[in-house]
C-alpha positions, 0 to 999 in steps of 0.5 A: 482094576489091578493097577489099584491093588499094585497101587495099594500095595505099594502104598505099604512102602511108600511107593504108590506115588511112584507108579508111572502110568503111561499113554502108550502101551508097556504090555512086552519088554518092548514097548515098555522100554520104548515107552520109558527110554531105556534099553529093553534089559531094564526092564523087569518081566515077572514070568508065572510058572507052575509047579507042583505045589501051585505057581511062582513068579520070577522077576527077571531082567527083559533080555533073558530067556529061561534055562530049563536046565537051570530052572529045573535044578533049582524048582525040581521040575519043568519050566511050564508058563502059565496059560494067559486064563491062569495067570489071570486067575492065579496071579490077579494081573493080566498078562502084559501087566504081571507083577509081584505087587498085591498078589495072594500070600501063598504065591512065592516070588523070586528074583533073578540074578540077571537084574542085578547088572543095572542100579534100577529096574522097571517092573509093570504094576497091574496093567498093560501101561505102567511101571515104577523104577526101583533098585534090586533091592527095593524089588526084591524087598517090596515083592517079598521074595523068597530068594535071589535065582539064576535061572536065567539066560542072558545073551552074548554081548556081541563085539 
């Protein structure tokens, strides 16, 4: 089950006690921030993309969009998300419970800067009803990230 790797993942950084695992489905930005109490922007979604050299996972905060100009300037190519098939086969979390915990080695991660408004954050942990709080900077340390990426789109704030 892939909660159990994300589990024994953050096992590593004395984390996995931290894990919340909820009676309710946590699967979309949505229900997650509603299953948590918290505005939908906190919560952390790890998109999977393909590039040239096999995937990567950005971390971003749940009110963004991706900036194809921005993503392509930085990756060098198109935005593609990977099928819900090869998330599951590349990733080893289903789609709804993607996260940057126990995945394989050769897959690299990035954070995007759009997290970093808020103290906490809320990424899934390898299931479609779960989720751990942590800083930015425990993310993006525990996720072992390559680096901090601004590739993201976050919406006007309206008067």
């Amino acid at each position: 089950m892939s909660i159990e790797i994300a589990k024994e993942y953050l096992k590593k950084f004395n984390k996995d006690k931290d894990v919340i695992e909820l009676g309710e489905s946590t699967a979309t930005v949505e229900l997650a921030a509603k299953a948590l109490g918290v505005i939908p922007a906190r919560i952390a979604k790890t998109l999977s993309f393909k590039t040239d050299s096999g995937c990567v996972l950005i971390v971003a905060a749940g009110d963004t969009k991706i900036d194809n100009k921005k993503y392509k300037q930085y990756f060098g190519t198109k935005a593609k998300m990977l099928t819900p098939d090869e998330v599951v086969e590349n990733i080893g979390h289903a789609v709804g419970g993607v996260c940057p915990f126990g995945i394989r080695d050769d897959i690299n991660i990035y954070c995007d800067v759009s997290m970093q408004r808020f103290d906490t954050v809320f990424p899934a942990c390898g299931s479609a009803n779960s989720a751990i709080e942590l800083t930015c900077d425990e993310l993006f340390n525990i996720a072992n990230a390559r680096d901090w990426v601004d590739v993201c789109k976050i919406p006007e704030m309206t008067a």
